[in-house]
C-alpha positions in Angstrom: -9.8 8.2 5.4 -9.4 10.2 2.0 -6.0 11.7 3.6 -4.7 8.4 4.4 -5.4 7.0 1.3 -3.5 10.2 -0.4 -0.8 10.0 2.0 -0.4 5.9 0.9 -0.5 6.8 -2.6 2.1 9.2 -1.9 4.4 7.0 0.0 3.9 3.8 -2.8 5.1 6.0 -5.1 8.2 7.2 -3.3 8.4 3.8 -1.8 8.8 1.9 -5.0 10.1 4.5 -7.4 7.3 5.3 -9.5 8.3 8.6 -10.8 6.1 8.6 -13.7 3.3 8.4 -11.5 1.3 11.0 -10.0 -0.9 9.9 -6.7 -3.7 11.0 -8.8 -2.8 8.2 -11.3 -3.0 5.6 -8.8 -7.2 4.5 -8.6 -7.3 3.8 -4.4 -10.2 1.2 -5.4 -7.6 -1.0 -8.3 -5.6 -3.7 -7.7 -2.5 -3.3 -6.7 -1.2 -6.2 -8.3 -1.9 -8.0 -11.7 -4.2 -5.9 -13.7 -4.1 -2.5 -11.7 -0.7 -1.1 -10.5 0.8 -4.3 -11.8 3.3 -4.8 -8.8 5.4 -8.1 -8.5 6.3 -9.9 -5.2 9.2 -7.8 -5.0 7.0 -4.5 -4.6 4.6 -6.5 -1.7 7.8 -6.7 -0.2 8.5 -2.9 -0.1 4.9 -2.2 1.0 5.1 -4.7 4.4 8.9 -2.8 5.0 6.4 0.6 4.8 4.0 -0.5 6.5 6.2 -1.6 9.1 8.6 1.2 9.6 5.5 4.1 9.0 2.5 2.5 10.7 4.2 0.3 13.4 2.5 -2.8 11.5 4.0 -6.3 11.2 2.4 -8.5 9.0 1.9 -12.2 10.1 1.8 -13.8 6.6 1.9 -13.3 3.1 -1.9 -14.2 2.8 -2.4 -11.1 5.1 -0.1 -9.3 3.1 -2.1 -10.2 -0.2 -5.5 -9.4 1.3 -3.7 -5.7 2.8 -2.7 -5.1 -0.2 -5.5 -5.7 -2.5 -6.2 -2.2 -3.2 -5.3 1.4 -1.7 -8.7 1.8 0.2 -8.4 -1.9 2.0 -4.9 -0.6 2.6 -5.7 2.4 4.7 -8.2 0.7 6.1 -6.2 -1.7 7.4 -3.9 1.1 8.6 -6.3 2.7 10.4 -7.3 0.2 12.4 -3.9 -1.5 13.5 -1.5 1.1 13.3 0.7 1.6 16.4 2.7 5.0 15.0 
């Protein structure tokens, strides 16, 4: 699970265009939006176009989207149990 989660991280960053963060930075048990990362609706849709095109997962709705995305950890998680790739 660990490598996932750095492997996410890794792919957020790149995904999004956070160059002046390091996975390290990125706490895989923080928000991703609001107070943590401090994404906007346009970054939760760059994460379900990841998701999608590196995992082989569609989500349904955006109130699967905001529970996926919650934090790193309930990210992979969710990863590892419905990916298709």
């Amino acid at each position: 699970m660990e490598e996932l989660i750095q492997q996410l991280k890794e792919e957020i960053i790149q995904a999004l265009n956070l160059e002046d963060l390091r996975p390290e930075d990125i706490d895989a048990d923080a928000p991703l939006f609001g107070d943590g990362l401090g994404l906007d609706s346009i970054d939760a849709l760059e994460l379900i176009v990841l998701l999608e095109k590196n995992y082989g997962i569609r989500l349904a709705d955006a109130a699967a989207g905001k529970e996926v995305f919650r934090s790193v950890r309930v990210m992979a998680e969710y990863v590892a149990a419905h990916r298709t790739k």
